[in-house]
N, C-alpha and C positions, 0 to 999 in steps of 0.2 A: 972763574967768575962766580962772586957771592950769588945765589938764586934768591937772595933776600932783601939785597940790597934799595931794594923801590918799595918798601914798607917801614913805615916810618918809627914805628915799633920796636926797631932793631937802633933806633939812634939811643933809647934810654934803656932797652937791655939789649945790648950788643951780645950776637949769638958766635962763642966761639966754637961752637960746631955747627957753621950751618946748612952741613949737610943731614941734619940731623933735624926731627921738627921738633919745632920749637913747643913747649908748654908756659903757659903763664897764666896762674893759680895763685892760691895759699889753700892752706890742707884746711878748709873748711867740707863738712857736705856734701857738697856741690863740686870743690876742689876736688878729692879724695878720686870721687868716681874717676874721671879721667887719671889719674897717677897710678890707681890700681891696677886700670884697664892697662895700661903701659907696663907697668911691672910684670903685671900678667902673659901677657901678649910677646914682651921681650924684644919689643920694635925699640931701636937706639932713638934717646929724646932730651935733649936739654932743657931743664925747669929755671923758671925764673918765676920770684917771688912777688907778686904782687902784693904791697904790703897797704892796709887798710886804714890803717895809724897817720899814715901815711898821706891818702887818697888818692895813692896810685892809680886806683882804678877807674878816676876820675879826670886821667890827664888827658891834651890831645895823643899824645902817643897812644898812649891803650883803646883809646876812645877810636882811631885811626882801625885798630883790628877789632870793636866789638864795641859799638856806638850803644849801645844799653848798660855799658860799662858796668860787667856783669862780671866776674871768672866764674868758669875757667875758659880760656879761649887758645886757639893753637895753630901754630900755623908748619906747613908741612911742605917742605923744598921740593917734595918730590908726590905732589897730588894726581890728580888725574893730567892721565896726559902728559906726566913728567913736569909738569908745570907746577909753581906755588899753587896752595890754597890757605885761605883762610877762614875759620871755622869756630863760631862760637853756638852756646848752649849746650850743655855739658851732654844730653841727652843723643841731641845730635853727634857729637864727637863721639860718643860709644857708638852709635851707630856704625860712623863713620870707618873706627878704627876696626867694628870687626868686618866690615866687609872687605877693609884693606888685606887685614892679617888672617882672615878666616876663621878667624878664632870664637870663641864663647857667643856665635847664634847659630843654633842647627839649619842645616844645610835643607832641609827638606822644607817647603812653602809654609806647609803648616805650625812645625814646631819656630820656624823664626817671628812668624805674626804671636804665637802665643809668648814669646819674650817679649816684642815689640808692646803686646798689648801690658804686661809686666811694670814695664818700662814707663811708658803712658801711667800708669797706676802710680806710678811713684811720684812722676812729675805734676800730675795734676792734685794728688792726694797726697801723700805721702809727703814730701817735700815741705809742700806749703802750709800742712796741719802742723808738723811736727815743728816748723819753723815760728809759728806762730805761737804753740805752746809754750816752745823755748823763754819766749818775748816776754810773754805773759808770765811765766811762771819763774824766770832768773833775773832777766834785765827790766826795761824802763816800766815794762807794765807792769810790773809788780807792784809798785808805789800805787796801780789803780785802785779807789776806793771801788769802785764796781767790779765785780768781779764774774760775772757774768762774761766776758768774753775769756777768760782762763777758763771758765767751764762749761763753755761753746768750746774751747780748742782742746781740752781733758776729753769733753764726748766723743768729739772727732775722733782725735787721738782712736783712743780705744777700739773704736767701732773699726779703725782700720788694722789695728793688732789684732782683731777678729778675724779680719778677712785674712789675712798675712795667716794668723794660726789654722785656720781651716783649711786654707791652700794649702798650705806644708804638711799637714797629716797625710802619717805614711809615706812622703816624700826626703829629702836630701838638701834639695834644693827645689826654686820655683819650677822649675821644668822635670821634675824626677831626678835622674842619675845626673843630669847635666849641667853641668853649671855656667851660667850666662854671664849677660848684659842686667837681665833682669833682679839676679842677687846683689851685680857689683854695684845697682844702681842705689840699692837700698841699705847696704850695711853701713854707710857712714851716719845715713840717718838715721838705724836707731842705736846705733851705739850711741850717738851726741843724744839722742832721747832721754834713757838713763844715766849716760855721766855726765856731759857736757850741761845740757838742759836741768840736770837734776829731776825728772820727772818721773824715776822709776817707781816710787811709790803711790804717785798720784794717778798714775793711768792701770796700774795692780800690775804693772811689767811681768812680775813674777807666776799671774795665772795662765801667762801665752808660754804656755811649754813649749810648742814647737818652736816657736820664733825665737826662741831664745837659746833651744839646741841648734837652729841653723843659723842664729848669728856666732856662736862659739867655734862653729863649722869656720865658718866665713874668719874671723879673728885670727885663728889657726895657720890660715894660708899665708907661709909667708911675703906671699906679691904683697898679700893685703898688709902685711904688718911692715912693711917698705912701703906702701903708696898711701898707706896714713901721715906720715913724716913726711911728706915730698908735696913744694916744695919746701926745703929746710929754712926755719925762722933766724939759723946763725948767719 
């Protein structure tokens, strides 16, 4: 018996493994995190391409698993309880997948709130600055004669590569020796910072030394150099 078969999501990307859970992305940002987390982790998962060109994102099927019609979202044969679940906000599903696999958040109360709070940092901050400088500084806003909001999202930016550079002194990773939830949540965004965005010269990318030894750290890992490309645009 399919365990999937009553979610309607599976009518336009039919899972041929579906005992496996399902992923549905594209390797944006937001994408990545969860593909990494899976690479990482080493839990079996079939990717399916959410494709934007497209507005897949925007159909009843997808809409049917994450009604803000948002990726990444995912759904999992075997949740709590042995039962499906389905699970979107990318933040949430790293949560999600380390408490399943026990993986990448320290087991002790305190170091797991100090990724958790990481975590939180990226999504409220991190995320949404760096997303926004993107706009402003490659795509539609560019064309703005005001530019005042590009150097609203440039400050931002920065002041948060500050904090990001402070933490990391003397450290490896956001937690010290260990590495989380809270790196994998942030390496997609700032590499798409300097290459994708094109903004490494405008935010001084190059005066955040640490941030930029522990994104190369982070680069390095092959999960992460597999959960960048997933899912695949062929």
């Amino acid at each position: 018996m399919d365990p999937l078969a009553d979610f309607p999501i599976t009518c336009r990307w039919p899972a041929e493994h579906p005992d496996r859970l399902q992923l549905y992305s594209l390797n944006t940002p937001n994408g990545v995190k969860v593909s990494i987390m899976l690479e990482e982790t080493g839990l079996p998962y079939e990717a399916h391409l959410v494709d934007f060109g497209t507005d897949d994102q925007k159909t009843p099927e997808f809409l049917s698993l994450n009604p803000n019609g948002k990726i990444p979202a995912i759904l999992d044969p075997a949740g709590p309880g042995g039962k499906p679940l389905a699970l979107f906000e990318s933040g949430a599903i790293l949560l999600y997948l380390a408490d399943k696999t026990g993986k990448f958040v320290p087991h002790d109360p305190a170091g797991r709130w100090h990724a958790i709070q990481w975590l939180m940092f990226q999504m409220g901050g991190v995320g949404p600055m760096f997303g926004q400088l993107g706009f402003f500084n490659k795509f539609a806003g560019k064309a703005w004669e005001d530019k005042r909001p590009l150097g609203r999202y440039v400050d931002e930016s920065k002041r948060l590569l500050g904090v990001m550079d402070g933490a990391l002194a003397g450290k490896t990773w956001f937690l010290g020796d260990a590495y989380t939830i809270a790196d994998i949540s942030m390496l997609g965004w700032v590499r798409n910072l300097i290459g994708f965005y094109e903004a490494r010269d405008i935010v001084g990318f190059d005066d955040f030394g640490n941030v930029a030894a522990w994104l190369q750290r982070g680069l390095d890992r092959p999960a992460v150099q597999r959960g960048l490309a997933i899912p695949s645009k062929e």
